[in-house]
TILO-222973 format. One record per residue (C-alpha): residue in three letters; residue number from 1; x negated, y, z negated. Coordinates in pm, 1 decimal. Example, Ala and Ser with C-alpha at 12.3 -4.5 7.8 and 13.67 -1.06 7.14 Angstrom:
residues 2
REC rest  nr        u        v        w
REC  ala   1  -1230.0   -450.0   -780.0
REC  ser   2  -1367.0   -106.0   -714.0
***
This chain:
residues 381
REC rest  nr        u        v        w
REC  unk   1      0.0      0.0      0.0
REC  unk   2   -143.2    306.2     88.5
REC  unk   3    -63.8    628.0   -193.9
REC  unk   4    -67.6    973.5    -75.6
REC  unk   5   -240.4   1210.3   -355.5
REC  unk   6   -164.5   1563.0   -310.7
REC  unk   7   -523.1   1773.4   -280.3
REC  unk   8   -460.0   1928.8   -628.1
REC  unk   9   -540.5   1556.4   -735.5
REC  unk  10   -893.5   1524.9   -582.5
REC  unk  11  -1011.1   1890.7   -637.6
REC  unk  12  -1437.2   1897.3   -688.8
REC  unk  13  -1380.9   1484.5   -717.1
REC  unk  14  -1615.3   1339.6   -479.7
REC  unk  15  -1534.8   1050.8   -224.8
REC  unk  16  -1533.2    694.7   -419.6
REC  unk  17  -1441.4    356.0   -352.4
REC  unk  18  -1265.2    141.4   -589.3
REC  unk  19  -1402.7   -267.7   -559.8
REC  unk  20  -1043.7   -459.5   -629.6
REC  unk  21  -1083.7   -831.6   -527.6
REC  unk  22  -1390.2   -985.0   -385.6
REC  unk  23  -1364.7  -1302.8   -159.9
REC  unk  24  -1464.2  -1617.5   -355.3
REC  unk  25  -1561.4  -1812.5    -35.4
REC  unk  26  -1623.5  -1503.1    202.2
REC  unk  27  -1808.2  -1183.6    158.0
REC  unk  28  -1467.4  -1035.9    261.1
REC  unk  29  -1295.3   -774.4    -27.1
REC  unk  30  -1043.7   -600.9   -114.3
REC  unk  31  -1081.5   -220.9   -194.0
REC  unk  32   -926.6    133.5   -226.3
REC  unk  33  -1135.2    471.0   -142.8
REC  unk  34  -1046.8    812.0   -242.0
REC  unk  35  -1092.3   1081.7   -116.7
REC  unk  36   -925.7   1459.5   -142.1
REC  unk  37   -656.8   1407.3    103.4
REC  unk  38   -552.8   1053.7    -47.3
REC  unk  39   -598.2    703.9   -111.1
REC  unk  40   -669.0    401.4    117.7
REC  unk  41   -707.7     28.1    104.0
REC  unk  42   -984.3   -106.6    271.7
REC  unk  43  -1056.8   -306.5    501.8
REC  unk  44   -907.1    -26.2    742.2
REC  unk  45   -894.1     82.8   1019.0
REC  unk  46   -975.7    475.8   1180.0
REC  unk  47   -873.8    570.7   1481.5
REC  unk  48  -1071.5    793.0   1698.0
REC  unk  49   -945.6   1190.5   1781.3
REC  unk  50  -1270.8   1266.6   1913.2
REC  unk  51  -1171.8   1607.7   1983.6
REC  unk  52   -891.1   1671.2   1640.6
REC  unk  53   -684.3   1476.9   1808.5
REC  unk  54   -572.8   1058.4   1904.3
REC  unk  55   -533.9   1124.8   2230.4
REC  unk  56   -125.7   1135.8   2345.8
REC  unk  57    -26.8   1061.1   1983.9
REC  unk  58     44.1   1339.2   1699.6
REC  unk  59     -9.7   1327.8   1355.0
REC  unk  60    343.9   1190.6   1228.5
REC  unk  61    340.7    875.9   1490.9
REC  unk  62    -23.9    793.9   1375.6
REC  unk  63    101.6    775.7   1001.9
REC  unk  64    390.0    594.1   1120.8
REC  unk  65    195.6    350.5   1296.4
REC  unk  66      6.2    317.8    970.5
REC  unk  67   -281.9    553.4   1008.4
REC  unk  68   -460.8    595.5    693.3
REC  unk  69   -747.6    780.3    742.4
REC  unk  70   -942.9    930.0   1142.6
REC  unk  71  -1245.8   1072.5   1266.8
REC  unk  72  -1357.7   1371.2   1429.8
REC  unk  73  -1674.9   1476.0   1625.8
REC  unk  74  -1903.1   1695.1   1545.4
REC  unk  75  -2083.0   1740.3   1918.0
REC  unk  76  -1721.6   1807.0   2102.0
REC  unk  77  -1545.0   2026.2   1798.4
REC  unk  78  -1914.8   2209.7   1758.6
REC  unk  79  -1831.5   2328.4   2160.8
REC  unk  80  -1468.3   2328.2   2133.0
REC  unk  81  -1310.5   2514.8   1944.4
REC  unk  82  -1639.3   2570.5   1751.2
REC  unk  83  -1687.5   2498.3   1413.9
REC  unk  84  -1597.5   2855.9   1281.5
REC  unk  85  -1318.1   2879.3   1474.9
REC  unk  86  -1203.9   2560.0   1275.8
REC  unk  87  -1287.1   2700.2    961.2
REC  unk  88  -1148.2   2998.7   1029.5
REC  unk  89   -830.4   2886.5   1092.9
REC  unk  90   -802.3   2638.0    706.8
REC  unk  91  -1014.7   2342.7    775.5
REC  unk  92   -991.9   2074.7   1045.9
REC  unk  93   -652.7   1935.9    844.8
REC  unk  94   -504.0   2175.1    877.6
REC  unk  95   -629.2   2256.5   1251.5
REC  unk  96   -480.7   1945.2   1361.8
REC  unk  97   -211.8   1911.2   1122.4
REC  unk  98   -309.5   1561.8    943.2
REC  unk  99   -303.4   1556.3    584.8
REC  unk 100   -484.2   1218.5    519.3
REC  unk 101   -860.0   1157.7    522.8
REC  unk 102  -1082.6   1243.8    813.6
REC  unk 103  -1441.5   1138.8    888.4
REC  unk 104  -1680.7   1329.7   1088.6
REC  unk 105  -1962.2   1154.8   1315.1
REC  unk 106  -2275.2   1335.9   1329.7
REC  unk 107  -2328.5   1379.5   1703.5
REC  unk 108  -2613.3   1062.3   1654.4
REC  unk 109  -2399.4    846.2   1927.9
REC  unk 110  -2380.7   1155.7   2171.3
REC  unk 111  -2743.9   1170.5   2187.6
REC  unk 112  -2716.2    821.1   2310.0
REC  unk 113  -2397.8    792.0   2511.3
REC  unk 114  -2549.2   1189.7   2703.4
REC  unk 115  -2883.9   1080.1   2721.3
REC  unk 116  -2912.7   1227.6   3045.1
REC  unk 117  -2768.7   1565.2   2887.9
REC  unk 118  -3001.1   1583.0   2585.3
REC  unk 119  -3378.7   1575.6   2478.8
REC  unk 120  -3444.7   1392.2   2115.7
REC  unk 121  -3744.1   1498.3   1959.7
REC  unk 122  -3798.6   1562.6   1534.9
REC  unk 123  -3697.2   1872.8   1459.5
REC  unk 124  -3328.4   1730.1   1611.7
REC  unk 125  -3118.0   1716.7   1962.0
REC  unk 126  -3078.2   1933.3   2251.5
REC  unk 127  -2750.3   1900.0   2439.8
REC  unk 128  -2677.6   2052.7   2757.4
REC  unk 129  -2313.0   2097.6   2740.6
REC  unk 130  -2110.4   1831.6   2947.6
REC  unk 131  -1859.0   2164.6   2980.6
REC  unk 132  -1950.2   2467.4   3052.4
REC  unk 133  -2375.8   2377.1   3057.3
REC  unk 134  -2490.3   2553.5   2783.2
REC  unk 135  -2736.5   2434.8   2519.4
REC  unk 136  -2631.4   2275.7   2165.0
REC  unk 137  -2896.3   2240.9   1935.2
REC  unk 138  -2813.7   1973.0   1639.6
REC  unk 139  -3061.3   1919.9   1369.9
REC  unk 140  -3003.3   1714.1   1074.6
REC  unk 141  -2940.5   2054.9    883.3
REC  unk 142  -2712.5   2205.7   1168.8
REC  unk 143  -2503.3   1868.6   1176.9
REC  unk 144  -2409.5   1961.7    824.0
REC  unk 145  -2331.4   2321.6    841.8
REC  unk 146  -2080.9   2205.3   1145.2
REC  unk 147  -1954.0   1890.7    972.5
REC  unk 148  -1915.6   2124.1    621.9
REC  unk 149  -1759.1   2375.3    814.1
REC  unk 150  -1514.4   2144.2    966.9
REC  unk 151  -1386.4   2022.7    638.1
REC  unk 152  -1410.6   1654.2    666.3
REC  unk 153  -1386.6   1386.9    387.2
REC  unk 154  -1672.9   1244.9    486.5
REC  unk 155  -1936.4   1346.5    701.4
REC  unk 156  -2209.8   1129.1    806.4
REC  unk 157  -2596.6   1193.9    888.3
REC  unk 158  -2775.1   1318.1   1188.5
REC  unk 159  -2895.2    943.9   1301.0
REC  unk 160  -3113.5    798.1   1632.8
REC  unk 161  -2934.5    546.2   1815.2
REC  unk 162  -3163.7    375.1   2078.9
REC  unk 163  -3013.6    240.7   2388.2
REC  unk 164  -3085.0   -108.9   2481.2
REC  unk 165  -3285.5   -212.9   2632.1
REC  unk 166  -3550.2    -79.7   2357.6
REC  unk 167  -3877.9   -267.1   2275.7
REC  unk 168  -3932.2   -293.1   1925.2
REC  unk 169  -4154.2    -19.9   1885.1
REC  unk 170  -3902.6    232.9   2021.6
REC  unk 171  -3676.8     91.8   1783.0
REC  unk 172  -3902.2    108.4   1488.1
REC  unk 173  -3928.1    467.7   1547.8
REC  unk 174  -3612.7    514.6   1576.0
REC  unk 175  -3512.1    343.6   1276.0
REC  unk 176  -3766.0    569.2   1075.0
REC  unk 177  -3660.0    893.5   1230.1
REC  unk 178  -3319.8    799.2   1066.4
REC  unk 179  -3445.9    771.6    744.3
REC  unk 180  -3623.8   1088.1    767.1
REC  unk 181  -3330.3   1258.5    888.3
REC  unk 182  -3123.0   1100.0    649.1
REC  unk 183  -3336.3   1307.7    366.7
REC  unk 184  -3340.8   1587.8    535.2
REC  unk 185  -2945.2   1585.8    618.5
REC  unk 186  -2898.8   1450.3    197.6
REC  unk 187  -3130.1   1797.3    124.8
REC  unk 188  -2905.6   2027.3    361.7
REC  unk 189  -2540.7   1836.3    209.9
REC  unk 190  -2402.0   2127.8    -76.0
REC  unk 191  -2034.7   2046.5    -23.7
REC  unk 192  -1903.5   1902.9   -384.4
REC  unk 193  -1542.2   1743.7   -199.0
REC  unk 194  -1709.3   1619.3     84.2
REC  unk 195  -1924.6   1266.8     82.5
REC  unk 196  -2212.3   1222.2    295.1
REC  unk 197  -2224.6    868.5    444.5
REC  unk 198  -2640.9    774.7    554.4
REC  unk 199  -2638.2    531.8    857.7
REC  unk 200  -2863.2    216.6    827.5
REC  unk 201  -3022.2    155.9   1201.0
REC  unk 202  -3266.2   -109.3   1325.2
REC  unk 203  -3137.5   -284.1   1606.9
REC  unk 204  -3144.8   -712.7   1587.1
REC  unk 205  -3453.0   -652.1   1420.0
REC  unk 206  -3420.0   -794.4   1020.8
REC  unk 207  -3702.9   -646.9    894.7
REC  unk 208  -3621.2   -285.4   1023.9
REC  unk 209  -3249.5   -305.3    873.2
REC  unk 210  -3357.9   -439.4    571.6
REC  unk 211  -3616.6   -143.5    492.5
REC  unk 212  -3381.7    134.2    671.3
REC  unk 213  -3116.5     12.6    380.2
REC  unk 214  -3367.0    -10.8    149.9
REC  unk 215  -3469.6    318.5    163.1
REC  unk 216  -3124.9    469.1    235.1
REC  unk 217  -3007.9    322.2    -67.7
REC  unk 218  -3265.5    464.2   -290.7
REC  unk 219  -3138.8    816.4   -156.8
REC  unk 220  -2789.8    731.6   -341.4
REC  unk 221  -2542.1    784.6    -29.9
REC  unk 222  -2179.6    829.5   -129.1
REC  unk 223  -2131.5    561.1    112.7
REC  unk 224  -2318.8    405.7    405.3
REC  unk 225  -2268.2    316.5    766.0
REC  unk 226  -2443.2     25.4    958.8
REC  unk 227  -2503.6    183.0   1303.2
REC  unk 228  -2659.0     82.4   1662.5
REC  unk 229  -2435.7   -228.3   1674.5
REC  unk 230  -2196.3   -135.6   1992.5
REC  unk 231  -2473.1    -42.6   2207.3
REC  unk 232  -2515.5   -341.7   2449.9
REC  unk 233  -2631.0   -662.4   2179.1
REC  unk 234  -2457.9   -984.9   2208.8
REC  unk 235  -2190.3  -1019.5   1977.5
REC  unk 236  -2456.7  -1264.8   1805.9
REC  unk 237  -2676.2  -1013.3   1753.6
REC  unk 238  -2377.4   -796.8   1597.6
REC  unk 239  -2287.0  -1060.8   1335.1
REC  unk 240  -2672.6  -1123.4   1287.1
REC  unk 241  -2751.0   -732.4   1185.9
REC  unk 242  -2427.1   -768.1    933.7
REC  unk 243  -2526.5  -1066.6    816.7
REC  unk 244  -2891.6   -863.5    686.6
REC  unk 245  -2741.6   -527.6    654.6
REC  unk 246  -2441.0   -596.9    404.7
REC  unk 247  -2547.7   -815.1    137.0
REC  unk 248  -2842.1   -462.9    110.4
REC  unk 249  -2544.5   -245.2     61.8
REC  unk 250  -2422.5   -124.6   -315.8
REC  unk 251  -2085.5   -312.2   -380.6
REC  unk 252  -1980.1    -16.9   -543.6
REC  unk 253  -1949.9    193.0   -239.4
REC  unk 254  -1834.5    208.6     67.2
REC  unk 255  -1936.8     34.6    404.2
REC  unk 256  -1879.4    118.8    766.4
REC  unk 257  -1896.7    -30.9   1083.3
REC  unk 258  -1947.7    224.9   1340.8
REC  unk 259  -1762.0    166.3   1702.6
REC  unk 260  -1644.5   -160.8   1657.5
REC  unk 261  -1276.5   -237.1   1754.9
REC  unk 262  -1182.7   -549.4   1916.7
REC  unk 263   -972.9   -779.0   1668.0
REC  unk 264  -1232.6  -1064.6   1670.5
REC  unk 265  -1487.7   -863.7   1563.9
REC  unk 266  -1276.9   -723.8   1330.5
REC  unk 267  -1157.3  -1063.9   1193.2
REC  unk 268  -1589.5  -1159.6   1157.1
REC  unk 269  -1734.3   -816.0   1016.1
REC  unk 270  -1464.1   -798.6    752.4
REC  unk 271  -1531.1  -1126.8    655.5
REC  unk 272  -1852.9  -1004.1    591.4
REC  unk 273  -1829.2   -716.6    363.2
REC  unk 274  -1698.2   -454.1    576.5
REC  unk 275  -1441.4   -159.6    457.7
REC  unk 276  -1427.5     59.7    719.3
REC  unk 277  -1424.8     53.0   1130.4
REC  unk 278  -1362.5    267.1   1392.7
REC  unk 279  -1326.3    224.8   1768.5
REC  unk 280  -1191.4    380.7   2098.8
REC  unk 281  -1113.5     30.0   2213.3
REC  unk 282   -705.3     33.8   2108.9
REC  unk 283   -593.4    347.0   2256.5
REC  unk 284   -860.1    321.3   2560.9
REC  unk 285   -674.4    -27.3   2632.2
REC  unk 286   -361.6    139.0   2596.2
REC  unk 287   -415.7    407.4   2848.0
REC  unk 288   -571.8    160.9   3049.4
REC  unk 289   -217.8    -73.6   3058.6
REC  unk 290   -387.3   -330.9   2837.2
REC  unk 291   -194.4   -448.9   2527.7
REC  unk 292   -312.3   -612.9   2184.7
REC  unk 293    -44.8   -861.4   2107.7
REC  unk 294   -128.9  -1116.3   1776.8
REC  unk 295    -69.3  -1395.3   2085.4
REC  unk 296   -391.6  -1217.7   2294.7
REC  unk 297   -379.6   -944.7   2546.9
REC  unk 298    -92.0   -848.9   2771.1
REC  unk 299   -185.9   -640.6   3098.6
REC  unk 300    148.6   -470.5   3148.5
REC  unk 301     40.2   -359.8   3502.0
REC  unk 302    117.1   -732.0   3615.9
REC  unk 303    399.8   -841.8   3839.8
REC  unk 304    534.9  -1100.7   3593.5
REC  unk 305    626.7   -820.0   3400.0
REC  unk 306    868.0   -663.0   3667.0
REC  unk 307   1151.1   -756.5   3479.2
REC  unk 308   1068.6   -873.6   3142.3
REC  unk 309   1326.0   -703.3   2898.2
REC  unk 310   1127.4   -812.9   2595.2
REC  unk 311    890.3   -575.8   2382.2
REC  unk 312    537.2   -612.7   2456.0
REC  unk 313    523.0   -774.8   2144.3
REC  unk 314    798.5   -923.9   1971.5
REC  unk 315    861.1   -864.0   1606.8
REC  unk 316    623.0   -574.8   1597.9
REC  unk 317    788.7   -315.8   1405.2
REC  unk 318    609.8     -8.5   1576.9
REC  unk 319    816.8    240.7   1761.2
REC  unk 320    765.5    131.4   2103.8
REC  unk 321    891.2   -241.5   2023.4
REC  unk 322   1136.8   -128.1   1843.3
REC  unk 323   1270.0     77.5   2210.7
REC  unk 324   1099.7     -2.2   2499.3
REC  unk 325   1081.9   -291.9   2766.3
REC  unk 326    723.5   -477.6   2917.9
REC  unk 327    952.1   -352.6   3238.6
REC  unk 328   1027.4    -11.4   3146.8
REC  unk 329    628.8     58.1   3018.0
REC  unk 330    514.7   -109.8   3345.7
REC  unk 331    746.0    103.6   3531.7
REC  unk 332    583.9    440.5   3354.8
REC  unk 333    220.9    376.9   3455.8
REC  unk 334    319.8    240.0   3805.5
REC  unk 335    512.0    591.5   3818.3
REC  unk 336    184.0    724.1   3670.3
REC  unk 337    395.2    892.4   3340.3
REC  unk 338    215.3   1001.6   3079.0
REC  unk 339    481.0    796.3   2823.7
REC  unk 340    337.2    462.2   2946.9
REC  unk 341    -15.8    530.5   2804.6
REC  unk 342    107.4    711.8   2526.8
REC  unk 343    319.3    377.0   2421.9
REC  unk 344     90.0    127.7   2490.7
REC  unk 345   -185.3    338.9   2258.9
REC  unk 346    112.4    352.8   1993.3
REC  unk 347    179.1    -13.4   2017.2
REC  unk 348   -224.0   -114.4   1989.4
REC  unk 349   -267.1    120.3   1688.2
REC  unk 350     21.8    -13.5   1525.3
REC  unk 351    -65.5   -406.2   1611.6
REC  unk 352   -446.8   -321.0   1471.6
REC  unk 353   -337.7   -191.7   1147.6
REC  unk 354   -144.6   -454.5   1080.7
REC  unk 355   -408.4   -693.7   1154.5
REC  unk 356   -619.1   -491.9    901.2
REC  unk 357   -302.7   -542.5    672.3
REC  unk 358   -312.4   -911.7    729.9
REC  unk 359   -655.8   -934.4    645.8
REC  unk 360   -613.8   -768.5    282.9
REC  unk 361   -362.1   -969.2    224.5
REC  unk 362   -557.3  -1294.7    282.8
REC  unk 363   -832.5  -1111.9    107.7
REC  unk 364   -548.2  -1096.8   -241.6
REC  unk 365   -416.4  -1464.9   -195.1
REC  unk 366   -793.0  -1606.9    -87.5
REC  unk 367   -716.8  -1734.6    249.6
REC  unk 368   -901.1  -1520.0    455.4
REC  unk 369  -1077.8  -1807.5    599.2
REC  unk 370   -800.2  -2012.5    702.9
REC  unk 371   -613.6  -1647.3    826.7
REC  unk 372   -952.4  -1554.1   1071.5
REC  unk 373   -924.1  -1911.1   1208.3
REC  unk 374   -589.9  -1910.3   1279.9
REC  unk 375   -607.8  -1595.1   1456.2
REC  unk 376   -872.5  -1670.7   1670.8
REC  unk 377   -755.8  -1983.5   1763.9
REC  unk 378   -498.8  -1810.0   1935.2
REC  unk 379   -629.8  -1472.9   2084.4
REC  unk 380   -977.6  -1662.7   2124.6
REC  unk 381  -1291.2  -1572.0   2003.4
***
């Protein structure tokens, strides 16, 4: 059950997470973090409004679809609107008129998803604006100004992300740039109601995520992140870096998965420790006419679904089940109308919390075990 805390509630408290049941045969638990715009059980998931907003979906439909808690991003908001623009106008809640938690990402993934647009060295990264061309200087210390300015619950350090393929001394590098921009971005941090998050890196590579947690976690993070693991490795390699990066991690705070999203990898990382994921993956599918059904995916754009009268999932309670026809959501994006990727995102969202509800609850009874292979052996693994 998720409880919404009014702000008065969580005034100069920082960010905290709350262990309630641990997995006796999994590392899989059960916990609540709090933050000044509310409460949320964890594992959960946060959907991505990259620029203040889930794209085609507004702040009332997310919480109805059982949004708990978002992000934002520092690189797009820092060029549009700007980051005093936000603050100027009350905060990025109040911006984009969502009352529960929001998390900030650093910029870190932009400097490897624009590589071609930006130049990494120490002191931080140069963007060349995918808009309008202009340069966008982020720094570990700059990253926090913006991410203070915007008002997030958490905001997360100025990280390197390398793109693969990366030898191992690129990677090494990289994974000790992090840690010195993780001090640097803990030195800048002076925002009492906001929690900074560091981001453990290291690529497949044990040894490196073992010391980049190490030494993160002797910097006493509010919270930590395990980074560079949706960058192009095998989903071996994925479940290898959790299996070394978790069991690091305190138990008594938060840990996030950044960019992961597809239900099976859902299913494996929060059988592993994980509270917290994010991902484009459920609203991309849905503007893409690709469906997340508990029985696998449905690609609504197919002929067999000319005249199918049913929901695109039946017995999901989310707002376009509850209305709407396979037919009649084919029909929209064959008519290219905006209302058939807006649905289809609604529907995924909806269907993805409610896996992440299914997994708590397996979590309270202790069958989490027999619940991930029960799913899988249906939507495959």
């Amino acid at each position: 059950m998720f409880l919404w805390l009014t702000n008065e509630f969580f005034v100069g408290i920082p960010v905290h997470f709350e262990l309630l049941v641990q997995d006796s045969r999994t590392a899989g638990r059960l916990g609540r973090v709090h933050t000044p715009h509310g409460s949320l059980e964890t594992p959960a998931f946060m959907p991505v409004g990259t620029q203040a907003t889930v794209k085609g979906l507004t702040p009332d439909w997310l919480a109805q679809l059982g949004t708990r808690m978002l992000l934002g991003n520092t690189y797009h908001l820092a060029l549009r609107p700007g980051a005093d623009v936000v603050a100027q106008l009350g905060g990025l809640h109040r911006f984009m008129g969502w009352d529960g938690p929001i998390l900030t990402d650093s910029g870190g993934f932009q400097a490897f998803s624009l590589a071609k647009r930006s130049k990494l060295t120490e002191a931080g990264v140069a963007f060349r604006s995918h808009i309008d061309g202009r340069l966008l200087h982020l720094t570990p210390e700059s990253a926090i100004e913006i991410q203070e300015k915007l008002g997030a619950d958490v905001a997360m350090c100025l990280d390197e992300c390398p793109a693969l393929p990366a030898s191992r001394d690129e990677i090494a590098s990289a994974t000790q740039r992090t840690i010195r921009w993780a001090q640097r971005c803990r030195d800048a941090h002076t925002r009492p109601d906001q929690a900074l998050f560091g981001i453990v890196q290291g690529g497949s590579h044990a040894d490196l995520r073992q010391e980049c947690a190490q030494r993160l976690v002797e910097l006493d993070f509010p919270g930590y992140a395990i980074g560079g693991v949706s960058v192009g490795e095998s989903r071996e390699e994925v479940l290898k870096a959790l299996d070394v990066t978790a069991p690091l991690l305190p138990t008594d705070k938060p840990r996030y998965l950044m960019g992961v999203g597809r239900p099976q990898d859902l299913l494996a990382a929060a059988a592993r420790g994980i509270d917290l994921f994010d991902c484009v993956l459920p609203t991309r599918n849905g503007r893409n006419a690709t469906c997340l059904t508990s029985k696998g995916l449905v690609k609504i754009r197919n002929a067999q679904y000319r005249l199918d009268d049913r929901p695109i999932e039946e017995g999901c309670p989310c707002p376009t089940c509850s209305r709407f026809s396979r037919a009649y959501i084919r029909h929209l994006f064959l008519a290219n109308e905006m209302l058939g990727p807006i649905l289809a995102s609604a529907h995924n969202l909806a269907y993805t919390h409610r896996l992440m509800e299914q997994v708590r609850s397996a979590i309270r009874t202790a069958t989490l075990p027999e619940f991930v292979a029960e799913t899988l052996a249906v939507i495959g693994p």
